[in-house]
Wavefront OBJ file of the C-alpha trace (Angstrom):
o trace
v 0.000 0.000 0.000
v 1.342 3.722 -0.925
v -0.357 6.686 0.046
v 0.510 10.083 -1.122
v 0.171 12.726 0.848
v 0.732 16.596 0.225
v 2.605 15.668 -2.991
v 5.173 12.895 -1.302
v 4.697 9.429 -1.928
v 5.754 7.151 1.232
v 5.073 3.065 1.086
v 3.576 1.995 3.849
v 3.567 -1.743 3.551
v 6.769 -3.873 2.481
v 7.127 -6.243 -0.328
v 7.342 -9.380 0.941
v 9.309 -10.564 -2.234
v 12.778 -12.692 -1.968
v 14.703 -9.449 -2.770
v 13.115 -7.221 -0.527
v 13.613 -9.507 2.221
v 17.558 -9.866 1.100
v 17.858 -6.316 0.677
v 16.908 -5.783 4.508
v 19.517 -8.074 5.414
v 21.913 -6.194 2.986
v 23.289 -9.984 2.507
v 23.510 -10.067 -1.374
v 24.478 -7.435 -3.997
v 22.398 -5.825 -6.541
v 23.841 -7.731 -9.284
v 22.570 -10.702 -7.986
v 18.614 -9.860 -7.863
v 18.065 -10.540 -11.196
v 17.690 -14.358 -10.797
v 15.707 -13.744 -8.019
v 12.899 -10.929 -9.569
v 9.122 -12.327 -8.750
v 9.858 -13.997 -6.290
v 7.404 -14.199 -3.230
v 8.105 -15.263 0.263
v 3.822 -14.220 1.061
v 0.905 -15.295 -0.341
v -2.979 -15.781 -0.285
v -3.603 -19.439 -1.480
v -0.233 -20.893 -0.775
v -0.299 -21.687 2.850
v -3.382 -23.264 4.654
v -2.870 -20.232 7.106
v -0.920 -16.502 6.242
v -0.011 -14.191 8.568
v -1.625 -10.424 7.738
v 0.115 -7.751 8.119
v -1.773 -4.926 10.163
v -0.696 -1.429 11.045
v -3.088 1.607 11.140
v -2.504 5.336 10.114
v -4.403 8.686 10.330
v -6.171 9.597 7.300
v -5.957 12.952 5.930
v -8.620 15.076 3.509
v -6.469 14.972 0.156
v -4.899 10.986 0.612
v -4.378 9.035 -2.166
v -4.437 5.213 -1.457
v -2.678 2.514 -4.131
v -2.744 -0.636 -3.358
v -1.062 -3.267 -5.657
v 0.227 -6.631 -5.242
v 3.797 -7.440 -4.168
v 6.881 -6.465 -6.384
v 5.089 -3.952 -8.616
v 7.884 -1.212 -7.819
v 10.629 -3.723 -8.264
l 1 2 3 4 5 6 7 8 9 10 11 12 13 14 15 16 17 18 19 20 21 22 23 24 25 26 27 28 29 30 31 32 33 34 35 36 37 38 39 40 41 42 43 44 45 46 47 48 49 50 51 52 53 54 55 56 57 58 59 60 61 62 63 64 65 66 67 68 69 70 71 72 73 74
């Protein structure tokens, strides 16, 4: 989920892809994503049971919500 707000855009969920996951570890380098793009460590249907993630925010007159499936800014 991004939201922009007064003009910035901010994520405020996290890809839970192979190389997001690697590049919070900061155990690989760039190079090395390519094999590894699409890639999903999360997902509805794959698991009898998957963990949500929850968080809540304030919402603000003039939000913008996107909401898009995992990997979709690379």
């Amino acid at each position: 989920i991004y939201r922009m707000r007064k003009g910035r855009l901010e994520s405020l969920t996290k890809d839970h892809t192979v190389i997001a996951e690697l590049k919070s570890m900061a155990s690989m380098y760039e190079e090395d994503f390519a094999s590894l793009k699409g890639k999903l460590t999360r997902a509805v249907g794959t698991e009898p049971l998957v963990k949500p993630s929850i968080s809540s925010s304030d919402v603000l007159i003039g939000d913008i919500y996107f909401i898009c499936s995992d990997g979709l800014s690379d």
